[in-house]
PDB file of N, CA, C and O in Angstrom:
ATOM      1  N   UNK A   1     -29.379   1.233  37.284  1.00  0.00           N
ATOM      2  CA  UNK A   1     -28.436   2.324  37.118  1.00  0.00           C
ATOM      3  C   UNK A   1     -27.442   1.972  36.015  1.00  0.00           C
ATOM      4  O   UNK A   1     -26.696   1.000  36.134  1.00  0.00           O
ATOM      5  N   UNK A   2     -27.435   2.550  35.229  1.00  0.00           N
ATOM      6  CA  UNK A   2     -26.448   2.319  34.231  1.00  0.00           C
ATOM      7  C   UNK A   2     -24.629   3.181  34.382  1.00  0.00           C
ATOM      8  O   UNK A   2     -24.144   4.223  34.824  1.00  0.00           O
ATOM      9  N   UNK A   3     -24.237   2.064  33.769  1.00  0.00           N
ATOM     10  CA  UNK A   3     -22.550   2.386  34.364  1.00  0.00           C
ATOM     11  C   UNK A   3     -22.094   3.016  33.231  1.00  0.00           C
ATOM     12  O   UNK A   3     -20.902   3.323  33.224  1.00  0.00           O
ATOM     13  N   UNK A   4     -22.770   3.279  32.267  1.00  0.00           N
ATOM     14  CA  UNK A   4     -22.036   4.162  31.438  1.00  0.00           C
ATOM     15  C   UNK A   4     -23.239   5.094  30.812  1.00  0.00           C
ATOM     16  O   UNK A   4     -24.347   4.800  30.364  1.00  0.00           O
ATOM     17  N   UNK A   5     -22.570   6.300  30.968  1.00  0.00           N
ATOM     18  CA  UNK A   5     -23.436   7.816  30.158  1.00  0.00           C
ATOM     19  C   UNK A   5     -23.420   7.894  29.059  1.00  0.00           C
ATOM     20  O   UNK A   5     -22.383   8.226  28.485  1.00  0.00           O
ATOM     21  N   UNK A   6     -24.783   7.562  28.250  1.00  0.00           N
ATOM     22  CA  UNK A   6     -24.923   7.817  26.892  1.00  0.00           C
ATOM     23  C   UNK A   6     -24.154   9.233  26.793  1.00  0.00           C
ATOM     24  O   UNK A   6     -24.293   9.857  27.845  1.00  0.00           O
ATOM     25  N   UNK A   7     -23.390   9.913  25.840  1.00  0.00           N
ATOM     26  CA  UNK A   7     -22.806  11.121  25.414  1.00  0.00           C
ATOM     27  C   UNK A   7     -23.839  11.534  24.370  1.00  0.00           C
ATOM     28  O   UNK A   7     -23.790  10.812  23.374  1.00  0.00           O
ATOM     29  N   UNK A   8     -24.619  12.347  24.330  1.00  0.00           N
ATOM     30  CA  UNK A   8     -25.596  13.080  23.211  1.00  0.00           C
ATOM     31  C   UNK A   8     -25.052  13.956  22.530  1.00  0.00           C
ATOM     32  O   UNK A   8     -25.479  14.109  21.385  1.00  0.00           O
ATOM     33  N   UNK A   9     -24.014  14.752  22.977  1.00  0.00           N
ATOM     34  CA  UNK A   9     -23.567  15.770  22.152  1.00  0.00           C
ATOM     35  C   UNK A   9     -21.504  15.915  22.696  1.00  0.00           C
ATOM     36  O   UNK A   9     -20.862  15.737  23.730  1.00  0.00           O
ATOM     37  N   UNK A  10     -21.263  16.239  21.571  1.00  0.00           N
ATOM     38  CA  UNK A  10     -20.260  15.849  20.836  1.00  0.00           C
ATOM     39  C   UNK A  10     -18.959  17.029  21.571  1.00  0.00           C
ATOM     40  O   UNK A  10     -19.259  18.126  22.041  1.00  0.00           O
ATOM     41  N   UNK A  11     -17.989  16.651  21.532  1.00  0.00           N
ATOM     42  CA  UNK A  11     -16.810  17.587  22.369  1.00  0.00           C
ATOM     43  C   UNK A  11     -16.522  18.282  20.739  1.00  0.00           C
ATOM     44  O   UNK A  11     -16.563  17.777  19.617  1.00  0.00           O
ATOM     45  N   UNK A  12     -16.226  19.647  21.225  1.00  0.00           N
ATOM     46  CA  UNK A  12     -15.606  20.628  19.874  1.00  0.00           C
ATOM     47  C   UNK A  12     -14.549  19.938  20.201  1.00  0.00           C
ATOM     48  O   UNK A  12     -14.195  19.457  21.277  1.00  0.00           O
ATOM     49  N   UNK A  13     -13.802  19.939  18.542  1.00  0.00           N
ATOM     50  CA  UNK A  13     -12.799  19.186  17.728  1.00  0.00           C
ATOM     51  C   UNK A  13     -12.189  17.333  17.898  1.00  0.00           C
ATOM     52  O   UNK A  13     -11.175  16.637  17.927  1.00  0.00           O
ATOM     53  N   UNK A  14     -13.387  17.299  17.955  1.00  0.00           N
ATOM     54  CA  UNK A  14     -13.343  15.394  17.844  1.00  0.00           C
ATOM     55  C   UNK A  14     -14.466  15.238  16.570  1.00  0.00           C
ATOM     56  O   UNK A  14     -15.639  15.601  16.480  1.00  0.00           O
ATOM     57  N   UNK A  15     -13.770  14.693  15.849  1.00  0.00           N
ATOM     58  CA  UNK A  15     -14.326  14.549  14.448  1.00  0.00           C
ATOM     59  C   UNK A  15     -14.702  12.946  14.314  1.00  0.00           C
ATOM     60  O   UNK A  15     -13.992  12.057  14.783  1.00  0.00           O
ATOM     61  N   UNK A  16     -15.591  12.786  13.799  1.00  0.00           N
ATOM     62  CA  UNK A  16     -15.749  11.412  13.117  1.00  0.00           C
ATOM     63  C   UNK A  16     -16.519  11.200  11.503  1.00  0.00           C
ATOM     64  O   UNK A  16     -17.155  11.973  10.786  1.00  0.00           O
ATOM     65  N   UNK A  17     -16.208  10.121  11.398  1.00  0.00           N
ATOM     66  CA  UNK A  17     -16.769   9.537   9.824  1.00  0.00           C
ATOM     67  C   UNK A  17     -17.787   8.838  10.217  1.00  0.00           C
ATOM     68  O   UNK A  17     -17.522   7.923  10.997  1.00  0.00           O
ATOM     69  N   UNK A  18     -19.291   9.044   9.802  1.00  0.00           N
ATOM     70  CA  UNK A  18     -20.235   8.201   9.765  1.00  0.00           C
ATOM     71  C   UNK A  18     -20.425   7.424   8.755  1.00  0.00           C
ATOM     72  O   UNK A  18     -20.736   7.883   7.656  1.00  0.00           O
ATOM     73  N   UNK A  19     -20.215   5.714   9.050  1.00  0.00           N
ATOM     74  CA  UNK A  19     -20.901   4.719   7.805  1.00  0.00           C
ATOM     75  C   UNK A  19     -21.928   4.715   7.388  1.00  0.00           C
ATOM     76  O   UNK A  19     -22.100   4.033   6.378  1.00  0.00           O
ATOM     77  N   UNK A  20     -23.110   5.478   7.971  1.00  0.00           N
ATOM     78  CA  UNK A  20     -24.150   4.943   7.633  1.00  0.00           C
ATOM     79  C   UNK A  20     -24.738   6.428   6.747  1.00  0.00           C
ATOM     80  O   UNK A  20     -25.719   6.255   6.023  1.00  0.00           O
ATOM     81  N   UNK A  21     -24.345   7.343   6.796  1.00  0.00           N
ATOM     82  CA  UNK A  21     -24.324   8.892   6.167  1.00  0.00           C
ATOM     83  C   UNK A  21     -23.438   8.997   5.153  1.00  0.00           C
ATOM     84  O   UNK A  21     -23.489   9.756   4.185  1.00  0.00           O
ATOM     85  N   UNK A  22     -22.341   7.909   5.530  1.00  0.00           N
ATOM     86  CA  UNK A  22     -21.249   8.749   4.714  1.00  0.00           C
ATOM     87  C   UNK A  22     -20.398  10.070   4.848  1.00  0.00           C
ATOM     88  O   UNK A  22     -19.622  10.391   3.949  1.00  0.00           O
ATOM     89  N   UNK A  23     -20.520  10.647   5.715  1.00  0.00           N
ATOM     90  CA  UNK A  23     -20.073  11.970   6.127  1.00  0.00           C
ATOM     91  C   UNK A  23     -19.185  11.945   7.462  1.00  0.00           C
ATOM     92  O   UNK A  23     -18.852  11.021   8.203  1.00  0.00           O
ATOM     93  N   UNK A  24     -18.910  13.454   7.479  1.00  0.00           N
ATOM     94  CA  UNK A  24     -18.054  13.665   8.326  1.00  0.00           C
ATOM     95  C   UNK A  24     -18.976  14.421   9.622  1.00  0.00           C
ATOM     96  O   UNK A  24     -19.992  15.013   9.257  1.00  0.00           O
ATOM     97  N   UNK A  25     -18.717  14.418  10.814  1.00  0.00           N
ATOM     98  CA  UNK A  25     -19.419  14.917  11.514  1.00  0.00           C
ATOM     99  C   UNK A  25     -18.761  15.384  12.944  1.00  0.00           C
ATOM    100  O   UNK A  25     -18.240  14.496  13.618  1.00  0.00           O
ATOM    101  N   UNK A  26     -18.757  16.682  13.426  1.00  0.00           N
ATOM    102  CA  UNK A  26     -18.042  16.834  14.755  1.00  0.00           C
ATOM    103  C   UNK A  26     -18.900  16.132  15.891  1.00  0.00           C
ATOM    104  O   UNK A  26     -20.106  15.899  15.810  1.00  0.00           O
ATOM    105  N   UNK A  27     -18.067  15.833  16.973  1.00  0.00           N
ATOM    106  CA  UNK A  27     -18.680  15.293  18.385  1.00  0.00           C
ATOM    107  C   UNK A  27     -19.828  13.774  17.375  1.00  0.00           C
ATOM    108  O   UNK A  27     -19.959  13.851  16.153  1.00  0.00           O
ATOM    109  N   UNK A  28     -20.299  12.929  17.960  1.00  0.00           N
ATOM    110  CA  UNK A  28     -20.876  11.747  17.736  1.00  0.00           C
ATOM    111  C   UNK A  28     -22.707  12.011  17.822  1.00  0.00           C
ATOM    112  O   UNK A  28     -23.611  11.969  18.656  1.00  0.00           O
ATOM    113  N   UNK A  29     -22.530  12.253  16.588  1.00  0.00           N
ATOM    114  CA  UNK A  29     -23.959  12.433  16.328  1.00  0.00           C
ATOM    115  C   UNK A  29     -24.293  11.023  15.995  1.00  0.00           C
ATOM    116  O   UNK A  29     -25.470  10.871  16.322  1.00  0.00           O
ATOM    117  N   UNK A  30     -23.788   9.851  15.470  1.00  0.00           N
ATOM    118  CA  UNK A  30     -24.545   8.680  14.948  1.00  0.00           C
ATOM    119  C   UNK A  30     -24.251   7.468  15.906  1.00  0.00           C
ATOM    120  O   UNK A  30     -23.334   6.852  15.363  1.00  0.00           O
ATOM    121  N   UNK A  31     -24.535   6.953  16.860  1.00  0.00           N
ATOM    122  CA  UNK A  31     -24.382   5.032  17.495  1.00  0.00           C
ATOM    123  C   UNK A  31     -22.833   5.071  17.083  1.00  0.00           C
ATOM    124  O   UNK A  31     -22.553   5.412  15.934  1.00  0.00           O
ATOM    125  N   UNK A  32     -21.897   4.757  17.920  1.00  0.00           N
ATOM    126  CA  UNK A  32     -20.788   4.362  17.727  1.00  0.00           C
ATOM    127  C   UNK A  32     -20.947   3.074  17.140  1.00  0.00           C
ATOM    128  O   UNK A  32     -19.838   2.545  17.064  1.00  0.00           O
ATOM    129  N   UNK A  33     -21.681   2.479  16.775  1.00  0.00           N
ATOM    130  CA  UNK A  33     -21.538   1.291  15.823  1.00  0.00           C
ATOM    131  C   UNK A  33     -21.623   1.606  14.200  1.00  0.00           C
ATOM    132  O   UNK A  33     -21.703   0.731  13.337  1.00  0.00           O
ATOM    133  N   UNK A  34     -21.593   2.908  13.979  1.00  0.00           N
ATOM    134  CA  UNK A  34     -21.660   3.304  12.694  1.00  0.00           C
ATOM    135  C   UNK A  34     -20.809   4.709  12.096  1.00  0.00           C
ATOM    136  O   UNK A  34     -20.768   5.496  11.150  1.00  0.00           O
ATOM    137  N   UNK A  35     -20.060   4.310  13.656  1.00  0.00           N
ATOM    138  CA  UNK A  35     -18.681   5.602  12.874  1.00  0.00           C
ATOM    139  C   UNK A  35     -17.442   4.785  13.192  1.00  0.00           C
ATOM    140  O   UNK A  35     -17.274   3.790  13.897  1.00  0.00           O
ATOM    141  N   UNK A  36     -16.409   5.718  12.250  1.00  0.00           N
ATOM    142  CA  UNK A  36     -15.253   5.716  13.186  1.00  0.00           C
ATOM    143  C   UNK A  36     -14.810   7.116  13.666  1.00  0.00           C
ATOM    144  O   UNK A  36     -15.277   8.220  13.389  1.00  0.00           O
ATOM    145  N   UNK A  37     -13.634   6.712  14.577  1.00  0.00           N
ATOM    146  CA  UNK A  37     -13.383   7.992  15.038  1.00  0.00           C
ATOM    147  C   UNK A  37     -12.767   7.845  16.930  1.00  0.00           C
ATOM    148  O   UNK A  37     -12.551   6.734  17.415  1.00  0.00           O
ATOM    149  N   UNK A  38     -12.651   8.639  17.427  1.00  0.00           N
ATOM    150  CA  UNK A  38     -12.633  10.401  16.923  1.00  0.00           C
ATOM    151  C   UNK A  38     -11.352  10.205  16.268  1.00  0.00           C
ATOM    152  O   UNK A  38     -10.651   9.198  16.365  1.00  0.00           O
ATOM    153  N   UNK A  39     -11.008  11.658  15.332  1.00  0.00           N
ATOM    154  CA  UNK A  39     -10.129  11.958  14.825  1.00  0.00           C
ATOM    155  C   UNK A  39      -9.464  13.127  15.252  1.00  0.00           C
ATOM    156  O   UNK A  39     -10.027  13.392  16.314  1.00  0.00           O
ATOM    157  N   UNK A  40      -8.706  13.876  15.078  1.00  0.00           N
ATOM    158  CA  UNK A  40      -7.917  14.796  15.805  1.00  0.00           C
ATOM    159  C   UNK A  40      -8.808  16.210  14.626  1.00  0.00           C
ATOM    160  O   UNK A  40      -9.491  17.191  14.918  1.00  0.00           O
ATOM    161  N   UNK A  41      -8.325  15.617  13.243  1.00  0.00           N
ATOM    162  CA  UNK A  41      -9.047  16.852  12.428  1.00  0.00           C
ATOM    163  C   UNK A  41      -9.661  16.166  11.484  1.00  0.00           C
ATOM    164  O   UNK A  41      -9.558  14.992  11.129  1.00  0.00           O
ATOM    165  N   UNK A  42     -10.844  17.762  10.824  1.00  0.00           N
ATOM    166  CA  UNK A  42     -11.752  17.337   9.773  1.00  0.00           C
ATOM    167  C   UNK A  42     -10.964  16.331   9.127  1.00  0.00           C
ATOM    168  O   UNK A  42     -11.463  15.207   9.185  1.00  0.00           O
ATOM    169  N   UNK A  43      -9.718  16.440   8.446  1.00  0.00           N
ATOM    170  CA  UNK A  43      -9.088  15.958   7.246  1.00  0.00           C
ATOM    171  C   UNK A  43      -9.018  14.007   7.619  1.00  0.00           C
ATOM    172  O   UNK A  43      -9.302  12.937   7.082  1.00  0.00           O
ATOM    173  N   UNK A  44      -8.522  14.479   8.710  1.00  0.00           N
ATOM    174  CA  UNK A  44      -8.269  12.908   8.958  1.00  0.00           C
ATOM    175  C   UNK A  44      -9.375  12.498   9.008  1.00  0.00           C
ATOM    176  O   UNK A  44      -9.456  11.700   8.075  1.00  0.00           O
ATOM    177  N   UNK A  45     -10.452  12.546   9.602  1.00  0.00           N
ATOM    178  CA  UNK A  45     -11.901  11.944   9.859  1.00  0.00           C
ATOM    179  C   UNK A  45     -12.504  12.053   7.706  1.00  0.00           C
ATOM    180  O   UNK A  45     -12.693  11.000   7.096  1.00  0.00           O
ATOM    181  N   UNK A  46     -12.616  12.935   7.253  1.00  0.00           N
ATOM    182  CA  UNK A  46     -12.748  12.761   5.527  1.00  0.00           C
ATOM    183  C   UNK A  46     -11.796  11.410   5.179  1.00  0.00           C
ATOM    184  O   UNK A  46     -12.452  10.435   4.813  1.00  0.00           O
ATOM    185  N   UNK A  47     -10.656  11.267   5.232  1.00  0.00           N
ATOM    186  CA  UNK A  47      -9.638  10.352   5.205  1.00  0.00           C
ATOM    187  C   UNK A  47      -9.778   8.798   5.800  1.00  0.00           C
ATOM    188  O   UNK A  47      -8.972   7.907   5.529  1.00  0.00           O
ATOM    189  N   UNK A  48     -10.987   8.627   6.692  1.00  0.00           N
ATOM    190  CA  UNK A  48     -11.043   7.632   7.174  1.00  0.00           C
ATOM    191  C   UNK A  48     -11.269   6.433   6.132  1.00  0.00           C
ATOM    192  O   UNK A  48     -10.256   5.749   5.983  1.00  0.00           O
ATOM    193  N   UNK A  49     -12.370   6.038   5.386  1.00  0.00           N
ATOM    194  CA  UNK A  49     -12.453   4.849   4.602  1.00  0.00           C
ATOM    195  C   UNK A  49     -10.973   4.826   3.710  1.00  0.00           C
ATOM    196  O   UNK A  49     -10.442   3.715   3.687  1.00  0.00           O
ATOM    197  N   UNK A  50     -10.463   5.600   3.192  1.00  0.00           N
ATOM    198  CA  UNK A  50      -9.168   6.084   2.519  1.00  0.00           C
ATOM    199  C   UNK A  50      -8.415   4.723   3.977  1.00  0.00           C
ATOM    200  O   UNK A  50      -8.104   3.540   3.835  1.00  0.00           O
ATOM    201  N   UNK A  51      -8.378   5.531   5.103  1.00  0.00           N
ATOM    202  CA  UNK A  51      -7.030   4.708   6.094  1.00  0.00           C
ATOM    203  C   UNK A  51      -7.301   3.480   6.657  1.00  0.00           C
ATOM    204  O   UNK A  51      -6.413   2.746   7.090  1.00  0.00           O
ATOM    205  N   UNK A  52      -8.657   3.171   6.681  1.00  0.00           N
ATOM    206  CA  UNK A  52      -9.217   1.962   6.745  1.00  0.00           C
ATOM    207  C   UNK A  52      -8.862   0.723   5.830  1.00  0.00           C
ATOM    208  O   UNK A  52      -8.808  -0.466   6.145  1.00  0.00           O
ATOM    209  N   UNK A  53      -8.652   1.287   4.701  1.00  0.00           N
ATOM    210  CA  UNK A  53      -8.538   0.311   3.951  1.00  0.00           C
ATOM    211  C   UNK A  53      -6.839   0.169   3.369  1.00  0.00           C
ATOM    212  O   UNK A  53      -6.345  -0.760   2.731  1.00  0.00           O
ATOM    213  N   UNK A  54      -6.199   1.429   3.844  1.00  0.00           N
ATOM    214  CA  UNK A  54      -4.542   0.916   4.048  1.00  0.00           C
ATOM    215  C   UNK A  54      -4.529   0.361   5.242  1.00  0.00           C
ATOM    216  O   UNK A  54      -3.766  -0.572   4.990  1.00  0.00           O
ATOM    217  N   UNK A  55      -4.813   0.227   6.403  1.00  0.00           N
ATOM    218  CA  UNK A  55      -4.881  -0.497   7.518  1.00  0.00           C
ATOM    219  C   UNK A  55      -4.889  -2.151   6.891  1.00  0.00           C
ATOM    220  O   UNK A  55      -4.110  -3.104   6.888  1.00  0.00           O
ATOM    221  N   UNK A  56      -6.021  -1.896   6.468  1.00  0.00           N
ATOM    222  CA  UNK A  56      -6.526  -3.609   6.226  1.00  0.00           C
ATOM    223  C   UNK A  56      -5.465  -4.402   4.840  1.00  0.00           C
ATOM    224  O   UNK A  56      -5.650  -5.571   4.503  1.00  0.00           O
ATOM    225  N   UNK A  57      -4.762  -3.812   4.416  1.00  0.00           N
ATOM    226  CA  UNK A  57      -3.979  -4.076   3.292  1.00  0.00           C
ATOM    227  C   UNK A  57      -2.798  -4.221   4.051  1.00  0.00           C
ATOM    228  O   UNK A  57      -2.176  -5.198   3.634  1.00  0.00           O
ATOM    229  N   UNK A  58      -2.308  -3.741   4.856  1.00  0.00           N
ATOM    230  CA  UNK A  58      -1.377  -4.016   6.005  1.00  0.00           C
ATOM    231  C   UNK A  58      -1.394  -5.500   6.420  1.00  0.00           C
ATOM    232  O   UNK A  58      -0.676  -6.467   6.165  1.00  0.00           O
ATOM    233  N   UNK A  59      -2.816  -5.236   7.373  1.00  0.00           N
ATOM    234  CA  UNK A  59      -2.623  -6.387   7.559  1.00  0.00           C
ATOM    235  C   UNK A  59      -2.956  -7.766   7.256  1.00  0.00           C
ATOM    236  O   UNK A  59      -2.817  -8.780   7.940  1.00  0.00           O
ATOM    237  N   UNK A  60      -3.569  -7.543   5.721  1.00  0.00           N
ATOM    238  CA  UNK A  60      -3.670  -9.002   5.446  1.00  0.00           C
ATOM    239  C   UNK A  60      -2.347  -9.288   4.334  1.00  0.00           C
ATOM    240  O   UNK A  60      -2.363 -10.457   3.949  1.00  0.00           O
ATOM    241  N   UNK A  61      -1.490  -8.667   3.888  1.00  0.00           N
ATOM    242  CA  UNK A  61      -0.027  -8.722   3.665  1.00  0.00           C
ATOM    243  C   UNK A  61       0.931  -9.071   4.868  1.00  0.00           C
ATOM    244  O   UNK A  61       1.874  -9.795   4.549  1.00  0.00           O
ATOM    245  N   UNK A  62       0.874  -8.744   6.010  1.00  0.00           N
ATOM    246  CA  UNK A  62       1.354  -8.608   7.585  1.00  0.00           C
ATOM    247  C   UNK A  62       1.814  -9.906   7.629  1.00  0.00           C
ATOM    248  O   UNK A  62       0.764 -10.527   7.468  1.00  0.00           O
ATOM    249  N   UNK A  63       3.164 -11.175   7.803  1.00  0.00           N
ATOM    250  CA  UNK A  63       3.068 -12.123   7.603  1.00  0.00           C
ATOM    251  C   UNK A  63       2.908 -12.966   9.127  1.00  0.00           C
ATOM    252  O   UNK A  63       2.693 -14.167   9.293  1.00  0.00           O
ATOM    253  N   UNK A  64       3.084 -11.935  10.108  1.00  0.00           N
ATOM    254  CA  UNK A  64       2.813 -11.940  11.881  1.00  0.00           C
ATOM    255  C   UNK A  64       1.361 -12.400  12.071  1.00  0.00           C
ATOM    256  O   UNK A  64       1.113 -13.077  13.069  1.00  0.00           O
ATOM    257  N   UNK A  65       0.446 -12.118  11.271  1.00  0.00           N
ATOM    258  CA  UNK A  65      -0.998 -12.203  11.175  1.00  0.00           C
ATOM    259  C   UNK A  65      -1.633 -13.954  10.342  1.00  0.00           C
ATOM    260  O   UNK A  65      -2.801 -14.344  10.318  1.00  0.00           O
ATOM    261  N   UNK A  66      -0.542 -14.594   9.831  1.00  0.00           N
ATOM    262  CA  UNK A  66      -0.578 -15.740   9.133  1.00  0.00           C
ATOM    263  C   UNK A  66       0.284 -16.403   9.450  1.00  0.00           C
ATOM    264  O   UNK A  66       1.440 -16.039   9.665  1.00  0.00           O
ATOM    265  N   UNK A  67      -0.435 -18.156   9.573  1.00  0.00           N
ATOM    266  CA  UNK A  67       0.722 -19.168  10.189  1.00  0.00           C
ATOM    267  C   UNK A  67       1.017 -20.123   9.018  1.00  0.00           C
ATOM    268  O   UNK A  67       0.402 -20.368   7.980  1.00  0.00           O
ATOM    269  N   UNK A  68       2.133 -20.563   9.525  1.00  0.00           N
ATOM    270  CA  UNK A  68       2.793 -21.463   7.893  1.00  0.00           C
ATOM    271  C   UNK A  68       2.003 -22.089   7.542  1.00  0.00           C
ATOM    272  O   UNK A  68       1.820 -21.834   6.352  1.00  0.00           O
ATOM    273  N   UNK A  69       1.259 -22.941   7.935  1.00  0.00           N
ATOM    274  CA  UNK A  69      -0.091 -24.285   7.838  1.00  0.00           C
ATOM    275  C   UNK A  69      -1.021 -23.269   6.628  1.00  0.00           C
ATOM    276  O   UNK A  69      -1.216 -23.853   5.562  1.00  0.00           O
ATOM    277  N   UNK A  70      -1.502 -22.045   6.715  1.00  0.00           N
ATOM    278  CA  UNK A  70      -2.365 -21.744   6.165  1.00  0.00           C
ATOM    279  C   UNK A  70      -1.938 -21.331   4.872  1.00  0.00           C
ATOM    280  O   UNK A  70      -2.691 -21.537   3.919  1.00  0.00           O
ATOM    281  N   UNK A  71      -0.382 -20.546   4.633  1.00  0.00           N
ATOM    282  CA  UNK A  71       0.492 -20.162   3.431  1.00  0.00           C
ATOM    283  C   UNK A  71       0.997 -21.863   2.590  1.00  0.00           C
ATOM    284  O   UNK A  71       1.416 -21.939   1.435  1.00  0.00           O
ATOM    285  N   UNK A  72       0.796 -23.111   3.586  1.00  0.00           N
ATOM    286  CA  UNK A  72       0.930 -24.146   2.575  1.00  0.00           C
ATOM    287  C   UNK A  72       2.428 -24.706   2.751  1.00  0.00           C
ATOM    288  O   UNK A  72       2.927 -25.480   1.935  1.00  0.00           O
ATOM    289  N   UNK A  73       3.132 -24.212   3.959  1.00  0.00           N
ATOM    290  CA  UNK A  73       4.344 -23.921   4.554  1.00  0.00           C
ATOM    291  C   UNK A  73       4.714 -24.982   5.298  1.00  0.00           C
ATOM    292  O   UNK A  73       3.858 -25.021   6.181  1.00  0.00           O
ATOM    293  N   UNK A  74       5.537 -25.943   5.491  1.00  0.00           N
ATOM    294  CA  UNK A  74       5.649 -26.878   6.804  1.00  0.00           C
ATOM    295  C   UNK A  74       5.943 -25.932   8.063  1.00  0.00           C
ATOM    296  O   UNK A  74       6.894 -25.151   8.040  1.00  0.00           O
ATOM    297  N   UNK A  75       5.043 -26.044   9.213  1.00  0.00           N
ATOM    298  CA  UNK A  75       4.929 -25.498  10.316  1.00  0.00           C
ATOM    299  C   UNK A  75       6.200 -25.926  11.445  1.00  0.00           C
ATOM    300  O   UNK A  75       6.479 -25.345  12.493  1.00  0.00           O
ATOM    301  N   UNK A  76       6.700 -26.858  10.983  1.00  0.00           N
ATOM    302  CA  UNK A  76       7.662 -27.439  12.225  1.00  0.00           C
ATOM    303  C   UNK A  76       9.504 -28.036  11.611  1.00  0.00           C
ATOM    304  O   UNK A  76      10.311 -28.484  12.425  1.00  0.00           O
TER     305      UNK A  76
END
């Protein structure tokens, strides 16, 4: 018995970005290992690789995310 329900078809207005298409797509048409999402709207889900990659610029600037030892810093 499986403890979780594959979902086949997709709730109106949950948007996602597929990696592996490239596209935008309502409800989860592709393996959640190849989107992100959901998004609230089309725009934001189009917008995703766009916020993905201010995310990740965040946090590898983020100085909470890096310890002195690795910046070359005395730690103590």
């Amino acid at each position: 018995m499986a403890l979780f329900k594959k979902r086949t078809v997709g709730k109106p207005g949950e948007w996602y970005y597929c990696l592996e298409h490239q596209k935008v797509e309502e409800g989860p048409e592709c393996p959640a290992k190849d989107r992100f999402g959901p998004y609230a709207s089309r725009e934001e889900a189009e917008h995703a690789m766009a916020t993905a990659h201010e995310r990740n610029l965040e946090w590898e600037n983020d100085p909470r995310w890096h310890d002195k030892e690795a910046r070359g810093e005395d730690a103590g």
